[in-house]
C-alpha positions, -999 to +999 in steps of 0.1 A: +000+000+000+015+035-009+023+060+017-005+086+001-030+055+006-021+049+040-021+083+054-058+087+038-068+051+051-059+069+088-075+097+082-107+087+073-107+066+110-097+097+128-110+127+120-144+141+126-166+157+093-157+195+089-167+221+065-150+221+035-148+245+008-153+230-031-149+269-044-143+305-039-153+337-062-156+315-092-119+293-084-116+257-080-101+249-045-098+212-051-093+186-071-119+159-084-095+130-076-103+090-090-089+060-088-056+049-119-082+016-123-118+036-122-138+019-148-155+044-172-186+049-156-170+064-124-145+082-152-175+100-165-195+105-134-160+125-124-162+147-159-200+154-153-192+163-117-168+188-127-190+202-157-220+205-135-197+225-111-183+246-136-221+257-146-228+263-111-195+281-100-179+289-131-149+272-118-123+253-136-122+215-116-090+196-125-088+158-127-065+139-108-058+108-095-056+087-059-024+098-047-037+133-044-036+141-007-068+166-011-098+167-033-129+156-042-124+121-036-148+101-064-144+062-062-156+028-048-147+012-019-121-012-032-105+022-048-106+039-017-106+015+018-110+023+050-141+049+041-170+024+036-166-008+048-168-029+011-197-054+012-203-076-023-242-086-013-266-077-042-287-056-017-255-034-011-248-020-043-264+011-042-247+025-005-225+049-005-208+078+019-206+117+016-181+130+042-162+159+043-128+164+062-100+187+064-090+191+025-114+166+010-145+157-001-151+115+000-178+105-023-174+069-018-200+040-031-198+000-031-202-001-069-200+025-099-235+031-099-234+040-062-208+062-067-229+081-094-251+081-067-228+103-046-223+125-069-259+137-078-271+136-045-239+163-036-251+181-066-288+182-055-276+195-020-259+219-034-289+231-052-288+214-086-324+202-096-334+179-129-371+183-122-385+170-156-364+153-182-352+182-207-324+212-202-360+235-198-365+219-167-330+215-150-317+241-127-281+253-123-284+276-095-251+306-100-228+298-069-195+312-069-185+301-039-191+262-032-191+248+004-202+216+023-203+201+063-216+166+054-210+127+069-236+106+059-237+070+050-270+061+023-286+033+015-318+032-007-351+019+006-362+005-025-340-019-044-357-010-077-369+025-082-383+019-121-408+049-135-412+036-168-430+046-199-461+024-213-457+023-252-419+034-243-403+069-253-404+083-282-364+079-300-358+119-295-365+115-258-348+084-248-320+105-240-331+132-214-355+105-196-323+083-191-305+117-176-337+122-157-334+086-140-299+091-129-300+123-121-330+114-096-315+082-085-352+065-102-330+031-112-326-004-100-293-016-081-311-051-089-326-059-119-354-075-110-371-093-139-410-105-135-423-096-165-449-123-183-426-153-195-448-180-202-451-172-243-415-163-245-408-197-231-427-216-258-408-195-289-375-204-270-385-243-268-410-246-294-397-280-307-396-292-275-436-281-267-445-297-305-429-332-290-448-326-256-482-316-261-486-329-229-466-298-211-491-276-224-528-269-206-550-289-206-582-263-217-622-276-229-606-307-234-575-303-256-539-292-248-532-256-260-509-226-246-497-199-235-501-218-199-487-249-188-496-282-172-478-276-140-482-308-127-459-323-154-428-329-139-410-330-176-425-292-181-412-277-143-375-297-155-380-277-189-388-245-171-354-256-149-327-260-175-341-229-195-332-209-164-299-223-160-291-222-196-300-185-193-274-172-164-245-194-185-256-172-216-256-141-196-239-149-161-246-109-149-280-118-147-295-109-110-329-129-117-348-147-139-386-139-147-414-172-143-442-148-144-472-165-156-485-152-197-511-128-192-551-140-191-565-171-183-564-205-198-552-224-168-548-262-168-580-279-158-565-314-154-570-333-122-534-333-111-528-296-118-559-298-089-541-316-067-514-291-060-536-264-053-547-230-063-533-213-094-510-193-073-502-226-054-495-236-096-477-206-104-456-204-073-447-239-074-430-235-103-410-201-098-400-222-067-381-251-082-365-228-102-349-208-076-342-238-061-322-254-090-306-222-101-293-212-063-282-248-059-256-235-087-256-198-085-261-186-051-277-151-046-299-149-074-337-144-077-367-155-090-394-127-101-433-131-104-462-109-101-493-115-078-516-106-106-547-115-125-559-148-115-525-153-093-534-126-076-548-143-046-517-155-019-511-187-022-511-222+006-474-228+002-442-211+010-423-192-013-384-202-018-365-175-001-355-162-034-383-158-048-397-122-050-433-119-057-446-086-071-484-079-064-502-059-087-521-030-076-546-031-105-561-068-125-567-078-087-588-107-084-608-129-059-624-097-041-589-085-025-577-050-015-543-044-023-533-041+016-546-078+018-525-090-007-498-078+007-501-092+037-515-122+027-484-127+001-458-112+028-464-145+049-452-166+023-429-147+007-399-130+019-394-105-002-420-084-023-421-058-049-449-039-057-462-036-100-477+000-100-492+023-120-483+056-121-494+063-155-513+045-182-525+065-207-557+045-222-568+049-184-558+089-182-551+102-213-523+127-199-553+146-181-553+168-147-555+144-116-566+119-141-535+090-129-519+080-094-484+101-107-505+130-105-523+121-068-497+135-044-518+124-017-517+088-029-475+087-038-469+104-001-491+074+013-488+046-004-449+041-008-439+043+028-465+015+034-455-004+010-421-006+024-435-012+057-452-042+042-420-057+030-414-040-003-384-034-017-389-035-056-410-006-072-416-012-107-446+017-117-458+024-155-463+058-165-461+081-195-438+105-211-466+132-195-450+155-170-472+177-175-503+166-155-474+139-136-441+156-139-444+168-098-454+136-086-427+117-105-403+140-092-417+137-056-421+096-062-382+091-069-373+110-041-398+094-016-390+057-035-354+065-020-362+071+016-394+072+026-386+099+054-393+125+022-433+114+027-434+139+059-415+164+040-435+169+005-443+204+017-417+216+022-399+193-013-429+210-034-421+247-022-385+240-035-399+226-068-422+260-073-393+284-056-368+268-081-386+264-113-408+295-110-390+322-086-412+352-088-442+334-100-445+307-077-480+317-060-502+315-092-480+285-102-487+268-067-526+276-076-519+257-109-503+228-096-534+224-070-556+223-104-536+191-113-532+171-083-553+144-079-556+145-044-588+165-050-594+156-087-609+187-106-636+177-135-622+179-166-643+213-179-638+251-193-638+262-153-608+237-149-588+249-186-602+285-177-584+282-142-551+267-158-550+294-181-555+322-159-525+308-135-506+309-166-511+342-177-506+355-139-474+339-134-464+353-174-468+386-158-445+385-125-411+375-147-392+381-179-362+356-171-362+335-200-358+298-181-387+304-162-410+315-200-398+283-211-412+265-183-442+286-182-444+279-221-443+239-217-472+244-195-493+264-215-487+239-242-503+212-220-531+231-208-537+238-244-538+199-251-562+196-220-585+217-239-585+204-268-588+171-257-620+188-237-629+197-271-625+161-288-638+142-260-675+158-264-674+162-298-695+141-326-692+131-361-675+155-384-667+177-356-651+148-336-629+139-365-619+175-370-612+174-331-588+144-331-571+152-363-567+186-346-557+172-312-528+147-328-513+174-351-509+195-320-495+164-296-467+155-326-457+192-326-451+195-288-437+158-281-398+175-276-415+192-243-427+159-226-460+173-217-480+146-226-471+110-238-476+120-276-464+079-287-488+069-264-518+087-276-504+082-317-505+047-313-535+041-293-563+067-293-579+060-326-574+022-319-601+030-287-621+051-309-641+040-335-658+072-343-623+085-360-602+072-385-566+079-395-554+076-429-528+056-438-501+082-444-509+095-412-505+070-396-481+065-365-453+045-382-457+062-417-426+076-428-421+113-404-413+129-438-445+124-458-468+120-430-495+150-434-502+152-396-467+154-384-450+187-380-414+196-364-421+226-366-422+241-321-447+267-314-434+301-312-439+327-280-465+342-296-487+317-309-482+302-271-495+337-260-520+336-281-537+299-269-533+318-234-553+344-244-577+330-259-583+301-235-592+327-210-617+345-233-632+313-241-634+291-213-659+300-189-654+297-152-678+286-124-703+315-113-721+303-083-703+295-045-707+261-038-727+253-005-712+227+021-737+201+041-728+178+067-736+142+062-759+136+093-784+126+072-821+119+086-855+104+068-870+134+046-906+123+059-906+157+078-911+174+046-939+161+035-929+163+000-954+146-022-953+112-038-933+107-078-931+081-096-903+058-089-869+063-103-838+039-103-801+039-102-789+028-135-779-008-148-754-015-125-724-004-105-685-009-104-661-003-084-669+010-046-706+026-040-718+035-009-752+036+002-769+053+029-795+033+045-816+043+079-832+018+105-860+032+122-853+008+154-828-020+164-817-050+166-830-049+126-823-066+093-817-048+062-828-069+030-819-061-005-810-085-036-775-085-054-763-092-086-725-095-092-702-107-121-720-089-146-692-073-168-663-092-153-669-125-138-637-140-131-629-108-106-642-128-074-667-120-050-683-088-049-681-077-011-705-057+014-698-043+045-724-026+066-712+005+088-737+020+111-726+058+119-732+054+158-705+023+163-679+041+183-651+025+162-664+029+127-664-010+124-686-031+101-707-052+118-723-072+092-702-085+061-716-107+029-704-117-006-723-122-038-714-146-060-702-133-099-728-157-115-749-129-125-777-146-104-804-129-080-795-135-049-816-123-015-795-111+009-796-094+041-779-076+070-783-075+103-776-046+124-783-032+164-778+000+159-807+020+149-804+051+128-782+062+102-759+036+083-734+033+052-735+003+030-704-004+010-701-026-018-666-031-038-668-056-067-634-046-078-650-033-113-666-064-123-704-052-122-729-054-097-768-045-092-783-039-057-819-036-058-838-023-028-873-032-016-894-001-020-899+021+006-861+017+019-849+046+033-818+045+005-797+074-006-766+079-029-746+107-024-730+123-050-705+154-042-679+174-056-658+153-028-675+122-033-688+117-071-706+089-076-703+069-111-736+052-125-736+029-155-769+026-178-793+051-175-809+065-148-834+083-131-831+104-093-846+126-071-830+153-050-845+180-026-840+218-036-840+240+002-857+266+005-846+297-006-821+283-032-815+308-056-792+289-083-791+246-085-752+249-095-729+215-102-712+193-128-728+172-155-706+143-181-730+127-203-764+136-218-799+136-201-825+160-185-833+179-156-871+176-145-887+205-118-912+199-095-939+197-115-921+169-142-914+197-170-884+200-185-859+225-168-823+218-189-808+192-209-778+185-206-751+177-235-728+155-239-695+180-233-688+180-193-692+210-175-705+230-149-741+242-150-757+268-134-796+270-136-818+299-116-845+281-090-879+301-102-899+315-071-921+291-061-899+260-069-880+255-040-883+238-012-893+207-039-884+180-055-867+182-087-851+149-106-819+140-130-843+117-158-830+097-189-795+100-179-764+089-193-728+096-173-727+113-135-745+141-118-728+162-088-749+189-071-732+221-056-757+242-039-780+214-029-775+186-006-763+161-025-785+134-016-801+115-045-830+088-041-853+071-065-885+089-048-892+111-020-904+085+003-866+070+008-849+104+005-821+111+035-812+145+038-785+165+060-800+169+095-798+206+094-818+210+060-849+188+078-852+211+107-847+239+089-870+237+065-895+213+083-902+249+106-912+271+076 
């Protein structure tokens, strides 16, 4: 060992962190120093060091090497000893140290990637941001002078921090999203690989499958793929060698995928039977895998999702090293994801978690629209994931950060240590101090618009809102890096309303409208705004009402196609959508009215008998229903229908909460079978009074029917939408005194006053509406009639029933009005 090494190897065991300086006035004080044997990653993590530093100070930072007695030390711990103590496990990788001492900085990681690591998290304390992918949104704060007190040892809490595109990045992008991931730390220090593997396994081996019909599943009768007979001994030694074969072909490999092929199709032969469940199938089979391949390659893992029919945890124990995945969305056999977890974290020692941040045939790139853009729900649900014994994150999302961008941003630094949960305030003020300076207020109110914490209909108010934000913020700066950012966002609120715009459009105009809408996502894809491949390759596939010609098509030549343009919008056409978007989109003009939800019978009305309504064809999803008992102990009978879109999703499930249990416990629980059968049911219940019935079918379709006369009402709020399939037809109370009935309409259907005329009718295009209560009308019962899509009432209690007999209103509204 040289005499330089020694003297730092005693050094770093004896002296305390202390301030050091990096630079002064613009001059380098020390060196970045590497190893003579770093590889060339930590070579060019050591360049981009010094080049980020020179943008920030404007100093000149010299390369040197080890023997340097001061610097900015930039290595591994095999380069440098005596700093980190070296450790070769898999789960290690990713650990590194920032210290500072008398005359050096020590940036010091187990592996190359760790110390890449290092480097941006020094960067990003000393103000550096990469917010979105893109030079528009990095930020290089001007520091002269460069200083830092720092000992701190790191370790990720996630092994695999993966945000990752659906329908991948466009070519152009590629290259800013993979800066994005590094410079956020958003990567995997173990490449965990659980993707679906049944299909590839039967292109790899299909000789093998054509001389073994008997491997494949036994289906209706006949042997066919993508899934296996599991029982077969011959197929799980197949599945074996195949792994094996695959670390000797590639011997870097950290795991090997046995995810099940998406869909059903599961072996119905008696012996598959015998071994269990198809997770008991499934997980059988990842297990003699991991078994065979850590017989010869220690340390390696096995990947599968709980998802789809596996979904459900299994009888058996997982091998040790075997990681299971559960899905947080195709869950079935009636399970929250919380259950799964647990249920799946007493077999298995490890988990991951398959999320989805982003899809966009679910979101389209809209406000609040996708989990990326809930900060309520990133915040929430990643620290208890960890706490439930996940370590792998693997979410889909979209090239959108315009509606997403924040909560990616807040996601990778939460995924890393989930500490950063209690501190998104204070992460988000950065985000709007940095990016926005001057006009971080308005952009604060803009960013409220799109998080999906309280989810804003898509409407003018909302693009009217976004626009006005905009155009605030425009006026409170000329620096040129926050227009640009300011200008990205404009671009996507003008996609939001335009996709407004094609999204309640019909025939010609709705052609016009997505021809429109597509020309404008290809001209904006080098912001990143919205996931412009995404929506090229799949919205007219969803839509039937448009067509695309065939040189317009997504993978017709760029050159020729007609709907493609290179060409960026200027500042003034960018102005111009501003202004406009405020002239045209109309905001809200009534004040909402707020009612408690101590809801009582209506009977003290006395409001006159209607015809009977009902609640459309079926629900999906979670729907509560408020239900009163006049006395206790009671029953509460109704008839259920389940499995009537989707029955392969389980049970549909119903819990019965009565408001005055001091816990908020359910005290009655049932489940309806998906056979799309009527079944009578009933709960029971002591408590009299006020109760909430909840049913969650996990989207499969279900149909509660209610004996008439049941005191039964559906709440439908700004807070709490509800969603009806099929048409419809509801009652709700108007107080007295009401001057304006003000709230949000999606779909087409009527409004009906008191006396069964028609008051409005509603179109298709979502909005707000505001309609004036005529003297005499209040105080009454109007009705939503012949409706299609969802209702939510603003200045009335929200309260809808099918007639006036079962109506529950808030308690105050009674009294109130019972008086008069």
């Amino acid at each position: 060992m040289t005499r330089a090494l020694l003297l730092l190897t005693f050094l770093a065991a004896t002296v305390h962190a202390e301030k050091i300086s990096l630079a002064e006035n613009g001059r380098a004080l020390l060196p970045i120093v590497i190893s003579d044997h770093a590889n060339d990653d930590t070579r060019r993590a050591a360049a981009e060091l010094a080049g980020v530093l020179k943008r920030i100070s404007g100093a000149e930072f010299a390369l040197g090497t080890k023997s340097e007695a001061r610097g900015i030390v930039l290595g591994t711990a095999k380069d440098f000893p005596g700093f980190i103590e070296p450790n070769d496990a898999i789960t290690a990788r990713e650990d590194y140290r920032l210290r500072s001492e008398p005359g050096r900085l020590l940036l010091i990681g187990q592996t190359p990637a760790a110390v890449e690591h290092a480097m941006w998290d020094l960067l990003h304390r000393l103000g550096y941001r990469q917010f979105f992918p893109g030079q528009t949104w990095e930020i290089v704060p001007p520091l002269s002078s460069l200083s830092i007190d720092i000992d701190v040892t790191v370790s990720p809490n996630y092994h695999a921090r993966r945000i990752w595109f659906g329908f991948g990045a466009l070519k152009e992008r590629e290259a800013v999203y993979d800066e994005w991931c590094r410079r956020n730390r958003a990567t995997s220090g173990i490449a965990l690989n659980s993707g679906h593997s049944y299909l590839a396994m039967m292109s790899r081996h299909q000789g093998e499958f054509a001389q073994h019909p008997e491997y494949l599943a036994l289906v209706g009768g006949r042997r066919q793929g993508p899934k296996f007979c599991i029982a077969n001994i011959g197929l799980r030694k197949l599945f074996v060698d195949d792994a094996l074969a695959q670390i000797v072909r590639n011997p870097s490999l950290d795991s090997i995928s046995c995810d099940p092929s998406d869909g059903g199709g599961w072996c119905e032969c008696a012996d598959c039977a015998r071994i269990g469940s198809i997770s008991d199938r499934a997980l059988l089979l990842a297990n003699e895998v991991a078994a065979a391949v850590n017989a010869q390659k220690p340390g390696r893992l096995v990947g599968m999702y709980a998802y789809s029919q596996h979904s459900p945890p299994p009888t058996i124990q997982a091998h040790p090293q075997v990681v299971i995945s559960v899905a947080t969305s195709f869950i079935r056999g009636g399970y929250t994801v919380e259950q799964l977890l647990a249920g799946w974290h007493a077999k298995a020692r490890t988990l991951g978690i398959r999320e989805y941040f982003g899809v966009n045939i679910w979101d389209r790139d809209l406000p609040g629209a996708a989990r990326g853009g809930n900060i309520d729900y990133l915040r929430t649900t990643i620290p208890q994931f960890r706490q439930a014994g996940v370590r792998f994150m693997s979410a889909e999302s979209s090239d959108n950060f315009g509606p997403n961008g924040l909560g990616y941003y807040l996601a990778a630094r939460i995924l890393w240590d989930v500490n950063e949960a209690k501190n998104i305030e204070a992460l988000t003020a950065d985000f709007l101090e940095k990016a926005f300076g001057p006009a971080r207020a308005p952009m604060a109110k803009f960013y409220a618009l799109l998080d999906g914490t309280k989810r804003q209909p898509l409407s003018d108010d909302l693009v009217g809102r976004m626009y006005r934000q905009l155009d605030e913020a425009r006026g409170l700066t000329t620096a040129g890096s926050i227009r640009a950012r300011l200008d990205d966002l404009a671009l996507y609120t003008r996609y939001v309303e335009l996709y407004l715009d094609y999204s309640s459009a019909s025939g010609l105009e709705r052609q016009s409208a997505f021809e429109e809408l597509l020309r404008f996502t290809w001209r904006i894809r080098g912001t990143g705004m919205v996931h412009a491949k995404g929506l090229w390759q799949d919205l007219a596939k969803r839509d039937k009402a448009v067509t695309v010609p065939e040189l317009a098509k997504y993978n017709a030549s760029d050159a020729t196609n007609p709907w493609k343009s290179d060409q960026p919008y200027i500042a003034e056409e960018i102005a111009a959508f501003i202004r406009d978007g405020i002239a045209n989109c109309r905001l809200l003009d009534f004040e909402p009215v707020a009612f408690s939800n101590r809801l009582v019978p209506a009977t003290a009305l006395r409001l006159p008998p209607v015809p009977k309504g009902s609640a459309g064809s079926y629900l999906r999803g979670v729907r509560d229903f408020w239900i009163w008992a006049d006395g206790a102990p009671a029953t509460i009978p109704f008839t259920g229908k389940a499995g009537l879109v989707y029955p392969d999703r389980g049970t549909a499930r119903v819990e019965l909460y009565p408001v005055a249990e001091a816990e908020l416990k359910s005290v009655a629980h049932l489940e309806i079978k998906p056979d799309k059968a009527a079944h009578a049911l009933e709960l029971a219940t002591n408590f009299p009074g006020l109760h909430r019935v909840e049913v969650s079918d996990g989207a499969q379709g279900t149909f509660i029917d209610w004996p008439d006369g049941t005191p039964m009402t559906i709440l439908s709020s700004q807070e709490q939408p509800a969603k009806f399939y099929g048409a419809w037809h509801l009652y709700f109370y108007v107080p007295r005194g009401t001057k304006v009935l003000g709230g949000f309409s999606e779909g087409e259907g009527v409004l009906l006053d008191p006396g069964q005329a028609v008051a409005h009718r509603f179109a298709a295009r979502p909005g707000y509406f505001s309609i004036p209560v005529p003297r005499g009308q209040d105080g009454r019962l109007w009705s939503f009639k012949t409706t299609n899509g969802n209702r939510t009432l603003m200045t009335v209690p929200p309260s809808l029933a099918r007639n006036a007999s079962e109506l529950l209103l808030p308690e105050e509204v009674v009294q109130k009005d019972s008086r008069r």
